[in-house]
Backbone as a printed PyTorch tensor [residue, N CA C, xyz], in Angstrom:
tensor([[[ -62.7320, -100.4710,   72.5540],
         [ -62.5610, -101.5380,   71.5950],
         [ -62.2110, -102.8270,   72.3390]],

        [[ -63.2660, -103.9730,   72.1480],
         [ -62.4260, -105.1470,   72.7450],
         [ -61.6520, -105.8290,   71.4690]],

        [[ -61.5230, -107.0380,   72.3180],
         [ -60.3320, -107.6780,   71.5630],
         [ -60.7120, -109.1090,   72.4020]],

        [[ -60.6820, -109.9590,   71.4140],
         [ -60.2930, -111.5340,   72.2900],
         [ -59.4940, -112.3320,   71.2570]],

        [[ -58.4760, -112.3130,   71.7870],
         [ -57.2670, -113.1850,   71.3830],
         [ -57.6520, -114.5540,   71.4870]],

        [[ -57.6850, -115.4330,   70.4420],
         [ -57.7230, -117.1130,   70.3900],
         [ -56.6910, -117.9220,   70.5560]],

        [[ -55.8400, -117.0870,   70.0050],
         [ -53.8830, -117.7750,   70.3100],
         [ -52.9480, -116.7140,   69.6990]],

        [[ -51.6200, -116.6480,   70.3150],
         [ -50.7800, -115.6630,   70.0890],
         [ -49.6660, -116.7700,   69.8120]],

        [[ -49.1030, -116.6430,   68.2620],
         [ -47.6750, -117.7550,   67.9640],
         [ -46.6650, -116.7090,   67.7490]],

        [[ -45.7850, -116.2580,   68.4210],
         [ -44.5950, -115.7060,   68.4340],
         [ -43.8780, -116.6890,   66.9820]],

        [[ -42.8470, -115.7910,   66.2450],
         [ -42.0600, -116.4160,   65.4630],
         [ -40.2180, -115.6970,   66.4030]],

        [[ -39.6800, -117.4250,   66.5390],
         [ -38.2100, -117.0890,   67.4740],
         [ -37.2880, -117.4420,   66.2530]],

        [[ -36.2660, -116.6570,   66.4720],
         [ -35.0980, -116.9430,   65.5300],
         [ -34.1340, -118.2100,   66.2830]],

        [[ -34.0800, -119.1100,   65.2440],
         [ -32.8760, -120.6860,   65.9010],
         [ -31.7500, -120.5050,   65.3410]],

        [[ -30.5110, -120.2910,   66.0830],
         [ -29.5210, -120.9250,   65.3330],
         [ -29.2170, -122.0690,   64.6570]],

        [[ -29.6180, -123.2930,   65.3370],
         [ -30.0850, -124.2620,   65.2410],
         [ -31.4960, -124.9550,   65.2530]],

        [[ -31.9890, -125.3260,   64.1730],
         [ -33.5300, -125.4430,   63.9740],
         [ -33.8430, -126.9050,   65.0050]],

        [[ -33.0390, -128.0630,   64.9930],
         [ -33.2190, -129.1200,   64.8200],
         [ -32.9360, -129.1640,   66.8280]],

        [[ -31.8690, -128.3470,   67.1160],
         [ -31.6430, -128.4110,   68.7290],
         [ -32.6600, -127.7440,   69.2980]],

        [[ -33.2480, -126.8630,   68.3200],
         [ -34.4020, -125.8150,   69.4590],
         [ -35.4550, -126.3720,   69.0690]],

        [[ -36.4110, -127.5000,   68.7200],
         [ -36.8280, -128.2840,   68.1420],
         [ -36.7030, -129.4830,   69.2270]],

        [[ -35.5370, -129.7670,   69.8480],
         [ -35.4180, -131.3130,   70.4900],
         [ -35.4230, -130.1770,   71.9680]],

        [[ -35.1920, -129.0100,   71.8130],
         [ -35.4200, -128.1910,   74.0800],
         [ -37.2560, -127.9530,   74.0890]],

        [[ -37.8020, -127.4480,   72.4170],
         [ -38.8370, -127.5430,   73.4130],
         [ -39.9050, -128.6110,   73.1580]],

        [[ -39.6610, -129.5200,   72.4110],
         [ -40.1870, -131.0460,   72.5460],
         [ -40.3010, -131.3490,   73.4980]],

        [[ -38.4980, -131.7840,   73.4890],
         [ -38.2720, -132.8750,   74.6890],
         [ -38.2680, -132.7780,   75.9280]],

        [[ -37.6090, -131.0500,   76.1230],
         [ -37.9760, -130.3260,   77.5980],
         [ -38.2810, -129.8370,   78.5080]],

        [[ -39.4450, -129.1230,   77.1960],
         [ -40.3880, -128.1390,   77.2810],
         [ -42.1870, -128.8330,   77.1270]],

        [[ -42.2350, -130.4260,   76.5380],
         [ -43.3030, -131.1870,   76.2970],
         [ -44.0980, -130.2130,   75.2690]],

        [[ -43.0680, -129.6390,   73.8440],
         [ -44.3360, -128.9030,   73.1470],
         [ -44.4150, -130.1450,   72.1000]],

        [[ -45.5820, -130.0540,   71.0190],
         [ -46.2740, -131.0140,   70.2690],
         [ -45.7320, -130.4080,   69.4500]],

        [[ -44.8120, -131.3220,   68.2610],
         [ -44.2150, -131.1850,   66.8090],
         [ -45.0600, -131.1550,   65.7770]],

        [[ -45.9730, -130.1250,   65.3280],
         [ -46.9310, -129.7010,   64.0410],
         [ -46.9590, -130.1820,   62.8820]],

        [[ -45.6780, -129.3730,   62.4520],
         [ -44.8530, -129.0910,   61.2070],
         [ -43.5050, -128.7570,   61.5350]],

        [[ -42.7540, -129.3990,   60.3210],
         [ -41.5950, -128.8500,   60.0790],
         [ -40.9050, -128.9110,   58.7120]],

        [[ -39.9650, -128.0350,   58.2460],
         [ -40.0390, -127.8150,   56.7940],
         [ -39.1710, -126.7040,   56.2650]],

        [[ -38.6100, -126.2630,   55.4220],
         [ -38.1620, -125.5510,   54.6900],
         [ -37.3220, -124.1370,   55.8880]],

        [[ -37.2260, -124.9710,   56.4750],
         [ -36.4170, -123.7640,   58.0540],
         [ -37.2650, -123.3120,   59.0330]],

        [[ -38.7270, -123.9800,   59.0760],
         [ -39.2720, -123.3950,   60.1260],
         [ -39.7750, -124.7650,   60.5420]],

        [[ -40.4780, -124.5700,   61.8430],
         [ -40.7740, -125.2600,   62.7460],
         [ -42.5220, -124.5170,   63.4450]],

        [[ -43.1230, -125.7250,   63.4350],
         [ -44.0620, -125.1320,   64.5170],
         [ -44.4660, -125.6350,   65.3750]],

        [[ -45.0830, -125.7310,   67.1560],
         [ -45.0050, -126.2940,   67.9490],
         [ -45.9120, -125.7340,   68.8680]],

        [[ -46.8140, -126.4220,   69.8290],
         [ -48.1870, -126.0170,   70.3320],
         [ -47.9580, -127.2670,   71.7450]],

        [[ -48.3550, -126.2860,   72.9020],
         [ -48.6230, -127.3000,   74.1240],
         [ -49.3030, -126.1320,   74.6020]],

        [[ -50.7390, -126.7990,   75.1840],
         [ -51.5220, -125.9480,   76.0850],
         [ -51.9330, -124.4880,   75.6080]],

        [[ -52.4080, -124.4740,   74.5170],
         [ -52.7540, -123.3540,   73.7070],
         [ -51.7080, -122.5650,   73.1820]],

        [[ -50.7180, -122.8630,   74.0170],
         [ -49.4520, -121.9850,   73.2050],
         [ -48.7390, -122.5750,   72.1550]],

        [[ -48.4210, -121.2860,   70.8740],
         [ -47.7050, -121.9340,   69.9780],
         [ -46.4080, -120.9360,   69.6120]],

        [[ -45.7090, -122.2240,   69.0380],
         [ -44.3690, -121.2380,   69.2160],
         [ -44.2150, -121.7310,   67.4080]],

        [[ -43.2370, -120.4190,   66.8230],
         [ -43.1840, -120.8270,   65.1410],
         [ -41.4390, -120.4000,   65.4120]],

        [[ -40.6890, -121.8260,   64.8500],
         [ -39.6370, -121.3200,   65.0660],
         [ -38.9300, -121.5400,   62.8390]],

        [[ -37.7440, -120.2460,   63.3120],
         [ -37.2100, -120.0920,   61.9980],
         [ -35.7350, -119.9870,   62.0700]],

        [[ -35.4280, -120.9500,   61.1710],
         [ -33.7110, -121.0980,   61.4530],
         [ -32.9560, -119.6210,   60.7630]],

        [[ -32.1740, -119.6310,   61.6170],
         [ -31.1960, -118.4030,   61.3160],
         [ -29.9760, -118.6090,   60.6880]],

        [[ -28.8850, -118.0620,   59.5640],
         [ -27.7420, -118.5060,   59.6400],
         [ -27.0810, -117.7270,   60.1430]],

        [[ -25.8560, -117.7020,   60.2520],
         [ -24.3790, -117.3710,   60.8080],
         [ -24.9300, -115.6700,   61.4390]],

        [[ -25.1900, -115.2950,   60.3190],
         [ -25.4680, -113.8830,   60.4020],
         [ -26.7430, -113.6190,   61.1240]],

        [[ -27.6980, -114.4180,   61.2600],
         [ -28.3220, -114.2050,   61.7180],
         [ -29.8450, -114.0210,   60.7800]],

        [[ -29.6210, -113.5290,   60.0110],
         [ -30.6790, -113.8420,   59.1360],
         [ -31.3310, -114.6340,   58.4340]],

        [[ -32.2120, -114.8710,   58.7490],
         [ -33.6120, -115.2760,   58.1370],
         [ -33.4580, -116.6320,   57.3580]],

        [[ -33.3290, -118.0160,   57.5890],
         [ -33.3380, -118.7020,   56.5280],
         [ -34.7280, -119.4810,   55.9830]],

        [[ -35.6840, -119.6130,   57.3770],
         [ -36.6420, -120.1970,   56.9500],
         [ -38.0580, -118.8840,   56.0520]],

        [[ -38.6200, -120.1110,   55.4330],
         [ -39.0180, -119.5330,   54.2020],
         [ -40.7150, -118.3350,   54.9320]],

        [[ -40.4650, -117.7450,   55.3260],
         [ -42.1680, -116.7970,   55.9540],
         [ -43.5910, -116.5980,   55.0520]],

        [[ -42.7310, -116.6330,   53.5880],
         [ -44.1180, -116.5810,   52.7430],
         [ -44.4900, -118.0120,   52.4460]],

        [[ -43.7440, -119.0520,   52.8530],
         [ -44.7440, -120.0880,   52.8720],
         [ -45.1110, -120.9300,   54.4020]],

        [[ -45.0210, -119.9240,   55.1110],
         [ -45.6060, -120.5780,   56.7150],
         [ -47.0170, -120.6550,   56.5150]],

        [[ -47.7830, -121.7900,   57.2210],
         [ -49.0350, -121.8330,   56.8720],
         [ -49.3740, -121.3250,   57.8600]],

        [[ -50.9430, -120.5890,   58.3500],
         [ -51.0830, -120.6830,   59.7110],
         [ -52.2130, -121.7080,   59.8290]],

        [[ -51.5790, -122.1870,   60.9870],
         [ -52.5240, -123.2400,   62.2460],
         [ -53.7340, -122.7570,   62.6440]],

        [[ -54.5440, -123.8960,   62.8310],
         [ -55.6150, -123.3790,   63.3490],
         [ -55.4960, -123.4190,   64.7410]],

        [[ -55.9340, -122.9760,   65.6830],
         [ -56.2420, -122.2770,   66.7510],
         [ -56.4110, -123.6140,   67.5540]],

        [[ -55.7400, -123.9740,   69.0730],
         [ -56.1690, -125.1970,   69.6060],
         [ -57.2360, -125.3970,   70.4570]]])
């Protein structure tokens, strides 16, 4: 069976949406998509990263049934 992958977007849990958001912008040079309702999405060099804010506990705040997906870069 082959397989050819077009892009792989990991979804990372943030404690902070807005700081992990300004490391891999600002530090990391990724491109700001979208952002919205606790998630984040972000693309440099075919890679994309989908980030989702977490609270205290750790769970889940940004919304998954309304992440859109991106098209492919």
């Amino acid at each position: 069976m082959t397989t050819n992958f077009v892009q792989v977007t990991p979804f990372l849990g943030a404690k902070n949406l807005e700081e992990s958001i300004a490391f891999y912008r600002d530090l990391l040079g990724f491109g700001l998509f979208l952002s919205g309702d606790g998630y984040a999405y972000l693309e440099r060099e075919h890679v994309g990263l989908r980030l989702l804010e977490l609270d205290e506990n750790y769970a889940m705040l940004g919304r998954v049934d309304k992440v859109p997906n991106p098209q492919p870069c």
